[in-house]
py3Dmol code that shows the C-alpha trace and the ligand (Angstrom):
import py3Dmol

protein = """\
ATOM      1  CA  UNK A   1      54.582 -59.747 160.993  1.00  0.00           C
ATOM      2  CA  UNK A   2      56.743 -59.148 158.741  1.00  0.00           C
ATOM      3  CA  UNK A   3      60.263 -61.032 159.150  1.00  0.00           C
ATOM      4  CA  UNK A   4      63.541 -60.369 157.653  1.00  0.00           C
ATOM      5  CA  UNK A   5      67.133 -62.104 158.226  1.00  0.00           C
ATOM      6  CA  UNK A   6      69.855 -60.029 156.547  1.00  0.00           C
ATOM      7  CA  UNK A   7      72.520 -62.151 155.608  1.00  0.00           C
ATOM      8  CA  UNK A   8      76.162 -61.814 154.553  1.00  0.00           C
ATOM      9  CA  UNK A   9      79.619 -61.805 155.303  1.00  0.00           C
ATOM     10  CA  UNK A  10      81.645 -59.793 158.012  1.00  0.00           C
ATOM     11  CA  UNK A  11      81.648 -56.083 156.412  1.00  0.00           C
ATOM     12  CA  UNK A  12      79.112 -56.872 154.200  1.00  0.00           C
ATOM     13  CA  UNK A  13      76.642 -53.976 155.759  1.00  0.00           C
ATOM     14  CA  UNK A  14      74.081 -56.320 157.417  1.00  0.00           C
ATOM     15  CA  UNK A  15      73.966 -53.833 159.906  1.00  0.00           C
ATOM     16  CA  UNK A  16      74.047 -50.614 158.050  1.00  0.00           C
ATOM     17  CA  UNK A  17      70.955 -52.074 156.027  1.00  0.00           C
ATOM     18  CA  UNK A  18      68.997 -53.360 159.557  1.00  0.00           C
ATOM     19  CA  UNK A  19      69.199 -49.759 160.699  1.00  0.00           C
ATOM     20  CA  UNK A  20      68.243 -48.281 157.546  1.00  0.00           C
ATOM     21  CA  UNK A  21      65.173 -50.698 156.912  1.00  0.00           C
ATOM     22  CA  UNK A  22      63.832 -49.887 160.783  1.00  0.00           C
ATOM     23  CA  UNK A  23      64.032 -46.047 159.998  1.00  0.00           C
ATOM     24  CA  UNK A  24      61.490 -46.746 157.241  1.00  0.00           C
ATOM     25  CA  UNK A  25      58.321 -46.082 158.398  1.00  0.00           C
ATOM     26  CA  UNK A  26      56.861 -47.559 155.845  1.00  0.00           C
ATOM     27  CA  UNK A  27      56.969 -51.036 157.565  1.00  0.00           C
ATOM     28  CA  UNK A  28      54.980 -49.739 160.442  1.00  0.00           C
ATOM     29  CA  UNK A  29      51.310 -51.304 159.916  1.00  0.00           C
ATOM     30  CA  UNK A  30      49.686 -49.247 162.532  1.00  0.00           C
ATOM     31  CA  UNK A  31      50.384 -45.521 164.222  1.00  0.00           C
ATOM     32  CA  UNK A  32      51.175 -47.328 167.737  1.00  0.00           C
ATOM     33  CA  UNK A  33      53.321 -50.114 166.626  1.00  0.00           C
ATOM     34  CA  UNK A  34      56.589 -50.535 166.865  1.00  0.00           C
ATOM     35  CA  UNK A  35      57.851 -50.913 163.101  1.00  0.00           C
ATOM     36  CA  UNK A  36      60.480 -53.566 162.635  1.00  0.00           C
ATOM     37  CA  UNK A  37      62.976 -54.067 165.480  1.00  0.00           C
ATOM     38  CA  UNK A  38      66.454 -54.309 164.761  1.00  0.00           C
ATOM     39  CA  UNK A  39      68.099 -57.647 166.125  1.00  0.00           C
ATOM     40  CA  UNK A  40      72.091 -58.321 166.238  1.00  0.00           C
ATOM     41  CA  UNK A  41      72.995 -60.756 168.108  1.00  0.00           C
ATOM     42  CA  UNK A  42      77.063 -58.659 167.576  1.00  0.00           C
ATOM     43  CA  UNK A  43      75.495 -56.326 169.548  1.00  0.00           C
ATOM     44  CA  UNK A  44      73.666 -58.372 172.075  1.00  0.00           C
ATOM     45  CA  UNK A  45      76.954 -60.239 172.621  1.00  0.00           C
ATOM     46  CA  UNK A  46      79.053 -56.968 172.729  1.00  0.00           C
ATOM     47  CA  UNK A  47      76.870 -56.140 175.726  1.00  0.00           C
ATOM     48  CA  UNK A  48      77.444 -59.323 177.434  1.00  0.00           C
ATOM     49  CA  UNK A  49      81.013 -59.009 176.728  1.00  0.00           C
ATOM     50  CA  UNK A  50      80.816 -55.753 178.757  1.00  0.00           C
ATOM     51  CA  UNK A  51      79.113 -57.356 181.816  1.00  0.00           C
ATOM     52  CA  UNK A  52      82.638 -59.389 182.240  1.00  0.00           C
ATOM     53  CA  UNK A  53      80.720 -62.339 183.172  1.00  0.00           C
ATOM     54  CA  UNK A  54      82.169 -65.934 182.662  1.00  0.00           C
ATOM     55  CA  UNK A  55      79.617 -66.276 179.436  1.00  0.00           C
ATOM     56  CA  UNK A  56      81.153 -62.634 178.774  1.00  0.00           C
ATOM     57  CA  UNK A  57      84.854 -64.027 178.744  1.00  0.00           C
ATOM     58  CA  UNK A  58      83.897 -66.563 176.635  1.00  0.00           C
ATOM     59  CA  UNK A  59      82.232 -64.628 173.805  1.00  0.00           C
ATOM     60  CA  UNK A  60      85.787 -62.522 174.432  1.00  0.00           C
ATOM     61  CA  UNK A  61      87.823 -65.633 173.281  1.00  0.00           C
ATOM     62  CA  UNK A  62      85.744 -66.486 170.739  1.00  0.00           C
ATOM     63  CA  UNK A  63      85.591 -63.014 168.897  1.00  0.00           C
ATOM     64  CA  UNK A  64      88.844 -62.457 169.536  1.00  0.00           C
ATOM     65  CA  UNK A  65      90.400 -65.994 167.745  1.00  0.00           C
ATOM     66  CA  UNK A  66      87.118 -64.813 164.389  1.00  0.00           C
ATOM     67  CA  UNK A  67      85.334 -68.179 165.703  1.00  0.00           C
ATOM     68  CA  UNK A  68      81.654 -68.167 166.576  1.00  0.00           C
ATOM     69  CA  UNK A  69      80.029 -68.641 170.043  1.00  0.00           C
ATOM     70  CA  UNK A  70      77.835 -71.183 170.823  1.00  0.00           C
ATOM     71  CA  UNK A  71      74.677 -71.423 168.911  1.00  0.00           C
ATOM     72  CA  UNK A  72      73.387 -72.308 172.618  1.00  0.00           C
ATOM     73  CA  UNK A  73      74.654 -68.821 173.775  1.00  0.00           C
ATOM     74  CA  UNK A  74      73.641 -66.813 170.651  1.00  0.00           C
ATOM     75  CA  UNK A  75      70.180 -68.703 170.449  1.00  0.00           C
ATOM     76  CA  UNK A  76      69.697 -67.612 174.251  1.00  0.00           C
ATOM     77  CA  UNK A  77      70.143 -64.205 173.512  1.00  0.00           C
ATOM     78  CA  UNK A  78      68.039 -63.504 170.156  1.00  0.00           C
ATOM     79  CA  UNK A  79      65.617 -65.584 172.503  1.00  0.00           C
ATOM     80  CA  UNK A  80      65.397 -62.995 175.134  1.00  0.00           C
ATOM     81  CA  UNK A  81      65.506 -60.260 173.278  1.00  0.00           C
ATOM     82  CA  UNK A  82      62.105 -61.047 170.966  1.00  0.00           C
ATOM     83  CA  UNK A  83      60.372 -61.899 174.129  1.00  0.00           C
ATOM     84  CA  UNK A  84      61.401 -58.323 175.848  1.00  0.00           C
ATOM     85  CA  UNK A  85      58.479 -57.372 173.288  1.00  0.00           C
ATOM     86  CA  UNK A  86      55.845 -59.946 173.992  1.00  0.00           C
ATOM     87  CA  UNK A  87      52.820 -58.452 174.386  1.00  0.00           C
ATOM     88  CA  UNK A  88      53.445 -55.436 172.127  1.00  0.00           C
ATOM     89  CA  UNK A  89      52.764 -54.681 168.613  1.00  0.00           C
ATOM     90  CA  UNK A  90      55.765 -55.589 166.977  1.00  0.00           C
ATOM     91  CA  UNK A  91      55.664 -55.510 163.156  1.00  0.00           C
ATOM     92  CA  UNK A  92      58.611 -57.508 162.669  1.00  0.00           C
ATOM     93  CA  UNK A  93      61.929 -58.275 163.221  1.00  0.00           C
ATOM     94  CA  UNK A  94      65.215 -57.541 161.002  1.00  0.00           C
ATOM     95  CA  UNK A  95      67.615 -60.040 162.556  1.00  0.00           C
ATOM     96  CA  UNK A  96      71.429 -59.116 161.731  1.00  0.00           C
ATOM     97  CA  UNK A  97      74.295 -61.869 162.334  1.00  0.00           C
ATOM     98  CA  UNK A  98      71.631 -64.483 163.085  1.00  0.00           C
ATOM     99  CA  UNK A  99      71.112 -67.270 162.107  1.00  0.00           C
ATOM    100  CA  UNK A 100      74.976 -67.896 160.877  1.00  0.00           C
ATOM    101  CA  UNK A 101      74.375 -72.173 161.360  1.00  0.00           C
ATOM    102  CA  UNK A 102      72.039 -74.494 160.416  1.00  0.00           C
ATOM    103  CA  UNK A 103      71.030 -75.362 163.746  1.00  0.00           C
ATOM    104  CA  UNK A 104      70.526 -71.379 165.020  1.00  0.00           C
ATOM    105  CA  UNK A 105      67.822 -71.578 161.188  1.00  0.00           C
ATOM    106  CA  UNK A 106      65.978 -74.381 163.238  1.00  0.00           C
ATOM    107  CA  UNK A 107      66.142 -72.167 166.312  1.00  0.00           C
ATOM    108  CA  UNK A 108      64.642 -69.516 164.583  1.00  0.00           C
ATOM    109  CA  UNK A 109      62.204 -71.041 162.663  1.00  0.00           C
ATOM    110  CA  UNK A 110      60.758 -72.388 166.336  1.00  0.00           C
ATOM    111  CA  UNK A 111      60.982 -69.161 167.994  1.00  0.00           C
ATOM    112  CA  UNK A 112      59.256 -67.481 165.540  1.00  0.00           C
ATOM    113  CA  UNK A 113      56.474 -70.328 165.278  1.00  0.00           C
ATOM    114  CA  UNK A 114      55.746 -69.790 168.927  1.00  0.00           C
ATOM    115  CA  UNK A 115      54.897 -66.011 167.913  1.00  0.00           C
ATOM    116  CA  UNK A 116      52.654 -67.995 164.933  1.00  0.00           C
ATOM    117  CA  UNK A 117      55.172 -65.874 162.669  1.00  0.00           C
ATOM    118  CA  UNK A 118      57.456 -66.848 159.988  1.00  0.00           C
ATOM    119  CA  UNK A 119      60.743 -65.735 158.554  1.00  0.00           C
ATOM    120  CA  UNK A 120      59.739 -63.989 155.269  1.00  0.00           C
ATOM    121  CA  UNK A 121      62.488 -63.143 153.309  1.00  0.00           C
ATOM    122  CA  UNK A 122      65.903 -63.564 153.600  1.00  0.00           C
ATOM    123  CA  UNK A 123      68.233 -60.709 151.921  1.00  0.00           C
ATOM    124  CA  UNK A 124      71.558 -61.742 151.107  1.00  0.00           C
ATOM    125  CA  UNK A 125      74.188 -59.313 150.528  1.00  0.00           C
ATOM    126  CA  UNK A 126      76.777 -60.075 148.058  1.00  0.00           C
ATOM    127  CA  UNK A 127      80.232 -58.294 148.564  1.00  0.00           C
ATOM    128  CA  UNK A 128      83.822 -59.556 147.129  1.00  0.00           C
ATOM    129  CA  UNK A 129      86.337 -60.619 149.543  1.00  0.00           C
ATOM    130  CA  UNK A 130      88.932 -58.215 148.781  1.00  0.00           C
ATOM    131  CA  UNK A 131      85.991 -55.147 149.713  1.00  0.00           C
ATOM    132  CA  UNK A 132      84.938 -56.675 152.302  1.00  0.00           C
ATOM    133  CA  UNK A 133      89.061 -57.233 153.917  1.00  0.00           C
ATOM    134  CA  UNK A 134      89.322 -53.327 152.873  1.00  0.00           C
ATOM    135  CA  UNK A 135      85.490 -52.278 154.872  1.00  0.00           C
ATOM    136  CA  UNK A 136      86.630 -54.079 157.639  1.00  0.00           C
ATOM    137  CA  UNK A 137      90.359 -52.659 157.587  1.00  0.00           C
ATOM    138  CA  UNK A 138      89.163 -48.859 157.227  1.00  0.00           C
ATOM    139  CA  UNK A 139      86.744 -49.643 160.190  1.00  0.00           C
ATOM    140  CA  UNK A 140      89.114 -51.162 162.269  1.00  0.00           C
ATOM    141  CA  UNK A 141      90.269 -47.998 161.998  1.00  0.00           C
ATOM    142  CA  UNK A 142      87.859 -45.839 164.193  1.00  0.00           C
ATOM    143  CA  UNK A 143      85.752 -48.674 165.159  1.00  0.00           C
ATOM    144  CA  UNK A 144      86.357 -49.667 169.216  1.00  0.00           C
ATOM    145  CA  UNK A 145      86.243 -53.372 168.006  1.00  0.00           C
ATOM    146  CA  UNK A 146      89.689 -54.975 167.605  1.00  0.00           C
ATOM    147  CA  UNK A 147      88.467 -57.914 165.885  1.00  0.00           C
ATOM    148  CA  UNK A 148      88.671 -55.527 162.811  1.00  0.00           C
ATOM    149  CA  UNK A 149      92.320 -54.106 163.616  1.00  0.00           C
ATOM    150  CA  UNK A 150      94.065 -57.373 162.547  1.00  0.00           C
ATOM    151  CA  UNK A 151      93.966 -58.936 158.963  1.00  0.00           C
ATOM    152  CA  UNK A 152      94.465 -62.272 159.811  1.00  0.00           C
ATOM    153  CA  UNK A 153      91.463 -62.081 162.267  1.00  0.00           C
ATOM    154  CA  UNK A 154      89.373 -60.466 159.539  1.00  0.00           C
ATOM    155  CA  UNK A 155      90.172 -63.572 156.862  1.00  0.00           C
ATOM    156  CA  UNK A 156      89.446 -66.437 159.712  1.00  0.00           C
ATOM    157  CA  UNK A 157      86.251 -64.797 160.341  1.00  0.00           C
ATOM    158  CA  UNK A 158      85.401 -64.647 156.774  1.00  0.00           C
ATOM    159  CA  UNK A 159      86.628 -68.359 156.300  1.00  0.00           C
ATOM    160  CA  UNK A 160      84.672 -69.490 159.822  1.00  0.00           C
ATOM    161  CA  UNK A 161      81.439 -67.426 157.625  1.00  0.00           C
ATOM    162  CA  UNK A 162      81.477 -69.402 154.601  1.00  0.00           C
ATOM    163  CA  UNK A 163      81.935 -72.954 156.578  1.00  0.00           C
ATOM    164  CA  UNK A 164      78.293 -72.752 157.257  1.00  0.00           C
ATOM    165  CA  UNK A 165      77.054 -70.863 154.599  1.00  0.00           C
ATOM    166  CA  UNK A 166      76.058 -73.227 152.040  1.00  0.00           C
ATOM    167  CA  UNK A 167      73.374 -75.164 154.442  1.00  0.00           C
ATOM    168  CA  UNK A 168      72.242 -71.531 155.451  1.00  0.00           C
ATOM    169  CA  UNK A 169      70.999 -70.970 151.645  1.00  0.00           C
ATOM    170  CA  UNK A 170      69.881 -74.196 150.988  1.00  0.00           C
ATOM    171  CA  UNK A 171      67.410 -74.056 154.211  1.00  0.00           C
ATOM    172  CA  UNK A 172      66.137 -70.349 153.065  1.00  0.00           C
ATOM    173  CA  UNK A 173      66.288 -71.461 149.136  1.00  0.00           C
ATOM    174  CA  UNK A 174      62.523 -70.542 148.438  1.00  0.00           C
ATOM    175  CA  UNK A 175      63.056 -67.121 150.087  1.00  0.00           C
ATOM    176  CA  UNK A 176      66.219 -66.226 149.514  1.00  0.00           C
ATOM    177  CA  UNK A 177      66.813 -63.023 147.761  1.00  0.00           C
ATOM    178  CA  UNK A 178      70.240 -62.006 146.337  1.00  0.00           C
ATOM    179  CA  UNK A 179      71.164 -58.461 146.667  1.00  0.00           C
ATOM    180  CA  UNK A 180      74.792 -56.976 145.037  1.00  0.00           C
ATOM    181  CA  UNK A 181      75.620 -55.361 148.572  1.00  0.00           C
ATOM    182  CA  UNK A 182      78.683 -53.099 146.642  1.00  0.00           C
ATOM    183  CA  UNK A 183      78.276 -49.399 145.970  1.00  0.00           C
ATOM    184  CA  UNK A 184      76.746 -47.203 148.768  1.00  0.00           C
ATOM    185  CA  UNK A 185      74.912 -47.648 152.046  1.00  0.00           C
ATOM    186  CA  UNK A 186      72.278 -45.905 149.590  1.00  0.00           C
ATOM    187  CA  UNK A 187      72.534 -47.452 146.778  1.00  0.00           C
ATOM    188  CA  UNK A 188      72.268 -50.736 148.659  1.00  0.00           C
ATOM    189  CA  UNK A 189      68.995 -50.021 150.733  1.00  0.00           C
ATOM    190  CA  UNK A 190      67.341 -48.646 147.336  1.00  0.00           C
ATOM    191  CA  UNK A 191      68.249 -52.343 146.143  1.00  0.00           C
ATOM    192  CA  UNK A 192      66.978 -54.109 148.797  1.00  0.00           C
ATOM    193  CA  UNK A 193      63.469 -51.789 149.027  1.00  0.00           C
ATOM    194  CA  UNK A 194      62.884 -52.759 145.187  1.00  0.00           C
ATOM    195  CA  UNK A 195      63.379 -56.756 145.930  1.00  0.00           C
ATOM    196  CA  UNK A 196      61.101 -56.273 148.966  1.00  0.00           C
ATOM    197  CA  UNK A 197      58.316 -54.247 147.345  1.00  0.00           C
ATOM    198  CA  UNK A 198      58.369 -57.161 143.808  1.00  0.00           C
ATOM    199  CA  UNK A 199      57.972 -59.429 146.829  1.00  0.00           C
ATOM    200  CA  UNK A 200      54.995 -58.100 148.591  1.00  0.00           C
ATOM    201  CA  UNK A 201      53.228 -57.567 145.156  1.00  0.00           C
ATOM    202  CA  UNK A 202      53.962 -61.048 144.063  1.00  0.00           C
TER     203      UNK A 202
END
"""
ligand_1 = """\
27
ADP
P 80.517 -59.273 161.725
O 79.318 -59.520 160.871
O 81.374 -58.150 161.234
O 81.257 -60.545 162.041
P 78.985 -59.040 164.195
O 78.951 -57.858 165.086
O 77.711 -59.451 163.559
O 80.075 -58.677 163.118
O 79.581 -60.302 164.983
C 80.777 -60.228 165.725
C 81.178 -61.608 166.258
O 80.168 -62.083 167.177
C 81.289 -62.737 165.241
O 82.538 -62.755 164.627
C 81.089 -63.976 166.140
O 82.230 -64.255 166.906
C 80.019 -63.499 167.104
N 78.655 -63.798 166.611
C 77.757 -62.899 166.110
N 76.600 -63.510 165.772
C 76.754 -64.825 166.068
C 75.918 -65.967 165.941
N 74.685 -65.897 165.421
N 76.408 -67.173 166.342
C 77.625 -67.272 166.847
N 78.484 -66.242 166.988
C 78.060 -65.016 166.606
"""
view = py3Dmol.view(width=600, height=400)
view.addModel(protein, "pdb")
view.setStyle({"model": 0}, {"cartoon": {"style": "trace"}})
view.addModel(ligand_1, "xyz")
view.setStyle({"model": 1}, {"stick": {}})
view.zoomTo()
view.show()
């Protein structure tokens, strides 16, 4: 398997570059496999969210005020999904927004150890904080999410991001792989299918 986290700030286009690397089929090992599979655990907890549950109300508060959930409640969910595909041919995972604290790393590291897999690379996306305030402003503008609507919601999430972020690339230091995540979507994905293929031919 082949393993990826994609880390980086809010608006930093962890999950532009997920979808990108799962459209390339050059990841798929074998004609009935699955290729990578896109995690986010945004999206996992959007759908929660939706299902107005008392777990959903919670994540509600928590997006709402730019704080994190539990790593309990994210850990549950990244959880469930990978083992929706137990039993298929999964080349790998990209996971997107997780982990964002040290104890979600351990998390993974144990999930994926269960699946005798590894995380192999970790791509970090480097993006200013002014771009990333003005991504996150022009999407609040179409975007249904109102998390990105309001500026002071957009800084406290990028303050509650770097809190944790330091143990994050200390854990992943051997295979950590800086990307400059400006420019376009493009421009971006070329970057980060160069630093994968040096890796695999290392
Ligand atoms: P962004 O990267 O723009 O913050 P996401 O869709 O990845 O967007 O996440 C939206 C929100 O969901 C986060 O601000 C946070 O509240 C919550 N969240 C996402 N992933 C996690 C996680 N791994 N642990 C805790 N909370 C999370």
């Amino acid at each position: 398997m082949l393993n990826i986290i994609i880390l980086g700030a809010p608006g930093s286009g962890k999950g532009t570059q997920a979808k990108k690397l799962i459209a390339n089929s050059e990841f798929k090992q074998y004609p009935s496999s699955s290729g990578l599979i896109h995690i986010s655990t945004g999206d996992l907890l959007r759908e929660e969210m939706d299902k107005n549950t008392e777990l959903g109300v919670h994540i509600t508060d928590a997006m709402n005020k730019g704080e994190y959930v539990s790593d309990a409640h994210a850990s549950q969910l990244v959880m469930n999904k990978t083992h929706e595909y137990g039993g298929y041919r999964v080349d790998g995972f990209v996971f997107d927004g997780f982990p964002r604290t040290l104890p979600q790393c351990l998390f993974l590291d144990r999930l994926l150890a269960s699946f005798q897999a590894e995380v192999n690379v970790v791509i970090n996306l480097d993006v200013d904080n002014l771009t990333l305030i003005e991504r996150l402003l022009e999407r609040g503008k179409t975007s249904a999410r109102p998390e990105d609507k309001n500026k002071k919601i957009i800084i406290q999430r990028i303050k509650t991001y770097y809190e944790d972020i330091e143990s994050i690339h200390k854990y992943w230091s051997d295979i950590i792989i800086d990307i400059n995540g400006n420019g376009t979507p493009e421009e971006v994905n070329q970057r980060i299918i160069n630093a994968l293929s040096g890796e695999s031919t290392k």
